[in-house]
C-alpha positions in Angstrom: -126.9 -5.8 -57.2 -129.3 -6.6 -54.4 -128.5 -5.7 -50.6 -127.8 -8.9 -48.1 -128.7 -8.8 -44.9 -126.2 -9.8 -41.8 -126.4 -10.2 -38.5 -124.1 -8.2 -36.8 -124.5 -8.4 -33.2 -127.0 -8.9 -30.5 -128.7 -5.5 -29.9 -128.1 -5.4 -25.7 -124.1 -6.3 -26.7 -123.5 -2.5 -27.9 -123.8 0.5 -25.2 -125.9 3.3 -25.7 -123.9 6.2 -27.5 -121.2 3.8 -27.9 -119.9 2.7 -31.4 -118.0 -0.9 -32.4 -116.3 -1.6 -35.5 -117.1 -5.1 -37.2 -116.2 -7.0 -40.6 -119.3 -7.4 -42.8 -119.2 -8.9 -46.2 -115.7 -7.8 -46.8 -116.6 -4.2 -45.7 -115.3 -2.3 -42.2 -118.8 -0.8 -40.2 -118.9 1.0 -37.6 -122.2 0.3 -35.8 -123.5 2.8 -32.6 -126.3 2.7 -30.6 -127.6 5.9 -30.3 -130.7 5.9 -27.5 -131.7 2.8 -28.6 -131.9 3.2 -32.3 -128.7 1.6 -33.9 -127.0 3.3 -37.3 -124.0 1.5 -39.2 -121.7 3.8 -41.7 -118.3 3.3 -43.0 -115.8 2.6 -40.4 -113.4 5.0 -42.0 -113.3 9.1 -42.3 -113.4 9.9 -45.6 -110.3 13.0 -44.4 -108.3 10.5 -43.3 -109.2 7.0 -42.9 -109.7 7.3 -39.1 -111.8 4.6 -37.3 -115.1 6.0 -37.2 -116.5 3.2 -34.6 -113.9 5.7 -31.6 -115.7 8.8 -32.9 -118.0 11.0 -30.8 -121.1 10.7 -30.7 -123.6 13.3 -30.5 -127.3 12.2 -29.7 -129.3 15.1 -30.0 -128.0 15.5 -34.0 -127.4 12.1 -34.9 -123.7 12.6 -36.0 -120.5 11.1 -35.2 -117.2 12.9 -35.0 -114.2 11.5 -36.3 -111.6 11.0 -33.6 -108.7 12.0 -35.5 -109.7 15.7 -36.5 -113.3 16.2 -35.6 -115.4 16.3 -39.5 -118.8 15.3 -38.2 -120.9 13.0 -40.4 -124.6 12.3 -40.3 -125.2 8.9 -38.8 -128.4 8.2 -41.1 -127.2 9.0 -44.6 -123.0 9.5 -44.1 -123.3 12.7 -45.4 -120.2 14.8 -44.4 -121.3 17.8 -42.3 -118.0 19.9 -41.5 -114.6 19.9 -42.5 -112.2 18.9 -42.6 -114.0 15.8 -44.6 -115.6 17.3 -47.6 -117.1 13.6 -48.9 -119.4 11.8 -47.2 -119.3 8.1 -46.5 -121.2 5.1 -47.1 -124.6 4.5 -44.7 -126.3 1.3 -44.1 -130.1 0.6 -43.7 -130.0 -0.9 -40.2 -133.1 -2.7 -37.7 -133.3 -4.4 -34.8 -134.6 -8.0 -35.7 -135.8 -9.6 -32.2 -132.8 -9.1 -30.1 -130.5 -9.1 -33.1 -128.6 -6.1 -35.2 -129.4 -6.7 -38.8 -127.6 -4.6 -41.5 -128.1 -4.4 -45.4 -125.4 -4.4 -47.6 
């Protein structure tokens, strides 16, 4: 099946180190802005279905941590990096299309 791309937002309406949940296509993303470069993964731990979008963000890694219970996840590929998540979650490619956030799906 081939990936469609959506606008999601304008890229100066989401903060830097900041994440936002949206509704793509059916599909919950969180979306962060992390020093300018913008990553979208599933807006739900795979632990325990906690909003990803409130998570912490750390820069300098490029991982989020779920709110809820901490597992940290790799912003570029969802991969689950500590427990207590032991999956990882879905990542989407992601650019910057003039001053619009584009995601694939």
């Amino acid at each position: 099946m081939a990936r469609q791309r959506y606008v999601v937002c304008r890229a100066d309406a989401l903060p830097e180190g900041k994440g936002e949940s949206f509704e793509v296509a059916g599909h919950r993303v969180a979306l962060f802005n992390v020093g300018g470069s913008f990553y979208a993964i599933e807006d739900r731990c795979s632990h325990a279905d906690a909003p990803m979008a409130d998570g912490h963000v750390c820069e300098a890694g490029r991982r989020v941590a779920c709110p809820w219970h901490g597992a940290e996840f790799d912003l570029r590929t969802g991969e689950a990096l500590t427990p207590p998540a032991c999956e990882g979650i879905a990542a989407y490619p992601t650019q910057v299309d003039g001053d619009e956030v584009v995601i694939e799906i």
